[in-house]
N, C-alpha and C positions, 0 to 999 in steps of 0.2 A: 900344431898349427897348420891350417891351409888358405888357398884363400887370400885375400889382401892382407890379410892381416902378415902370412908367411912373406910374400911379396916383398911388404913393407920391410921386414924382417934382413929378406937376403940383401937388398936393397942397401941398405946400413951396412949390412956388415961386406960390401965389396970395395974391393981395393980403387974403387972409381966411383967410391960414392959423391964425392962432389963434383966432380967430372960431371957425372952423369946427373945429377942437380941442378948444376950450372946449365949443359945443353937444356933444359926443362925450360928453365926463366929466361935464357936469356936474351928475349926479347920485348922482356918487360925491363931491363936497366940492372934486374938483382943481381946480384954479386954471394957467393956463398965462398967462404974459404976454411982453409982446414984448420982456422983457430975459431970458427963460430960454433954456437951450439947449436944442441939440436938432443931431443928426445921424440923415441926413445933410441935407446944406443945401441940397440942391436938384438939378438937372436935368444940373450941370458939374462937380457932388460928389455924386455918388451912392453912392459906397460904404457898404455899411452897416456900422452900428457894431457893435462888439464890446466889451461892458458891460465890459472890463477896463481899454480904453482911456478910455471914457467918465466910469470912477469915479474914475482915475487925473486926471483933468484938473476935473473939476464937484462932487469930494467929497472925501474924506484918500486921498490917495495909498497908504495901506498896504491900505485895502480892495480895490486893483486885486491885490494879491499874493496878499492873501488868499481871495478869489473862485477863481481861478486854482489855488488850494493846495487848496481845497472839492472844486474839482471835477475836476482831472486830477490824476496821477501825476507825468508830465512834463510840463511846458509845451511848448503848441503853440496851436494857434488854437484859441479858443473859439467859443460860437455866436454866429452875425451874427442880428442885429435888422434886423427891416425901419425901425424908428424909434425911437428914443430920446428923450424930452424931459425936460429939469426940469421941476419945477412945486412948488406950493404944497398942500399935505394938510395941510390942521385944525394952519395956524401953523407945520409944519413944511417942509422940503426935499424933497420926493422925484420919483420918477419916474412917467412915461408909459412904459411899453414896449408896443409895436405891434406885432404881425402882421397883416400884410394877405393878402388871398385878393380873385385874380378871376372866376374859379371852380370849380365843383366837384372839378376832377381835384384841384387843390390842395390840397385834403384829404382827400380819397378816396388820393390815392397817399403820404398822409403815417400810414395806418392802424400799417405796419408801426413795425418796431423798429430799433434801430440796428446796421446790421449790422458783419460783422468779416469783412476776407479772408481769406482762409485763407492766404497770406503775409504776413501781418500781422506789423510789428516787433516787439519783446520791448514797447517804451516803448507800440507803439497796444496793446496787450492789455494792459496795464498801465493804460491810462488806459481801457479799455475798462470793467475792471473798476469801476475808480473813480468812473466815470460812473453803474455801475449801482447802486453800495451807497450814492453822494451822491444819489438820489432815492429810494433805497429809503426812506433816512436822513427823508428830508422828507416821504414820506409818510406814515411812522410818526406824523412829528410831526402831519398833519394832520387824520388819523384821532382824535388826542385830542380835535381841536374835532366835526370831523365825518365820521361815518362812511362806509365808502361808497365812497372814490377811492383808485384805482389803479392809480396814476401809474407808470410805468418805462421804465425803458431798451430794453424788449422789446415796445411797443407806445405807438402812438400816440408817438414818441419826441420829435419836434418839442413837442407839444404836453404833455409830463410833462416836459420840459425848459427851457420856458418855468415853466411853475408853477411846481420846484422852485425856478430863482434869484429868482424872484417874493417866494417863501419865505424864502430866505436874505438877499435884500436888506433885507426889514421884519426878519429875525431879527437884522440888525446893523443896528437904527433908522432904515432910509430906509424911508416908506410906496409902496405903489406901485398903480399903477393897470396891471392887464394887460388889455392891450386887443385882442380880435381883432374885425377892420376888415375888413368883404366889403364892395367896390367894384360897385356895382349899374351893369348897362347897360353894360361894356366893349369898345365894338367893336369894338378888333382882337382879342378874343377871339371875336367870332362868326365864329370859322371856317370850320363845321361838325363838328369835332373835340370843341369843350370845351361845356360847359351852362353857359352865365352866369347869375349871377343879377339877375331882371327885379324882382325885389320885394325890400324888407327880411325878408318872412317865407321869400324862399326860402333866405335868408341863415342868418336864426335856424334855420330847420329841419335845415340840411345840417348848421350846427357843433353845434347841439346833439344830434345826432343821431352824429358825429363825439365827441365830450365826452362822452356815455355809455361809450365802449366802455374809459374809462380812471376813469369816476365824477366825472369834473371839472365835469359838469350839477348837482350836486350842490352845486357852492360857488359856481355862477354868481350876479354878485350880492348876496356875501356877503362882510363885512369878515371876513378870518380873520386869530388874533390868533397873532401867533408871538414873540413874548414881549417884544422891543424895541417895535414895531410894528407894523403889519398889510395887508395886502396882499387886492386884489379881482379877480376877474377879472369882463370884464364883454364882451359880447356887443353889437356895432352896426354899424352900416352906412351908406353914404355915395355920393350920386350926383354926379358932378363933371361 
């Protein structure tokens, strides 16, 4: 492993992992403590989570089905999370969801949309479809708070697909904290290939720079209320 992914990895396994967790949020209210969960667990379980399995085990079991019913046609794998944790938001349950980035290509090659092969089964066009009208759906909704984002399946897809379950998660009452995480100074990333980034502002500049081209600069930062609960996306960075 290199890369966010190793990041993410040592990350977990240091003796200040929620130390260092906490400094992250904590100016969005989160609360992370060393009886919450969180996958993946470390460095010999890295696999990343998929919010279906994670609701199904850390919240009511039907919200995994239901998630799942939101956002495909047929069931099949959803999106993997670089990190998943519980935590505490203003007295209640909710989540940490993490994306990490090492550098730049990371994002840069995450511009596009989600594509479709052109021997694509009857079920992925099916869930193709459902993927784009279940964001279309949420950004409808977000546009009632604030103007501006636009979010989809046909760009920036990673990251209008983060948001949107972000969305849906506070829209059935868990709050969430979304957090994109650029790892400063990674040196099996200085190849000569990739641009890492040496500062937190080179960090800020790339994703929010990245987060215009879909209007998501626009709610960075910002509790949006989605009518059960509310959900933040928030912008930081971390040198290990």
């Amino acid at each position: 492993m290199k890369g966010s992914k190793n990041c993410i990895a040592k990350l977990i396994e240091s003796e200040n992992f929620v130390k260092l967790m906490n400094s992250l949020v904590r100016k969005t209210g989160a609360v992370i403590s060393p009886y919450d969960n969180w996958m993946p667990k470390g460095v010999n379980y890295n696999t990343e989570a998929e919010l279906k399995d994670f609701l199904k085990y850390n919240f009511e079991p039907n919200l995994s089905k239901e998630i799942v019913k939101w956002w495909l046609e047929v069931d099949a794998t959803t999106p993997n999370w670089d990190l998943i944790s519980t935590c505490t938001i203003g007295g209640k349950k909710g989540l940490v969801l993490v994306e990490a980035k090492a550098h730049y290509n990371e994002l840069a090659n995450e511009s596009k949309g989600k594509g479709l092969d052109t021997k694509a089964s009857e079920n992925s066009k099916s869930n193709h479809a459902k993927i784009a009208q279940a964001i279309s759906d949420v950004n409808a909704e977000i546009n009632k708070t604030v103007t501006g984002v636009s979010i989809s399946r046909d760009c920036c897809y990673q990251l209008s697909n983060r948001v949107a379950h972000a969305w849906w998660l506070a829209n059935h009452g868990i709050p969430v904290v979304l957090l994109y995480l650029g790892f400063l100074k990674v040196e099996d990333m200085r190849d000569g290939k990739n641009i890492i980034f040496e500062t937190e502002s080179d960090w800020e500049k790339c994703f929010i720079e990245h987060a215009k081209k879909v209007g998501v600069d626009r709610i960075l930062d910002k509790w949006i209320d989605c009518g059960n609960s509310s959900f933040i996306t928030i912008c930081r960075s971390i040198q290990l």
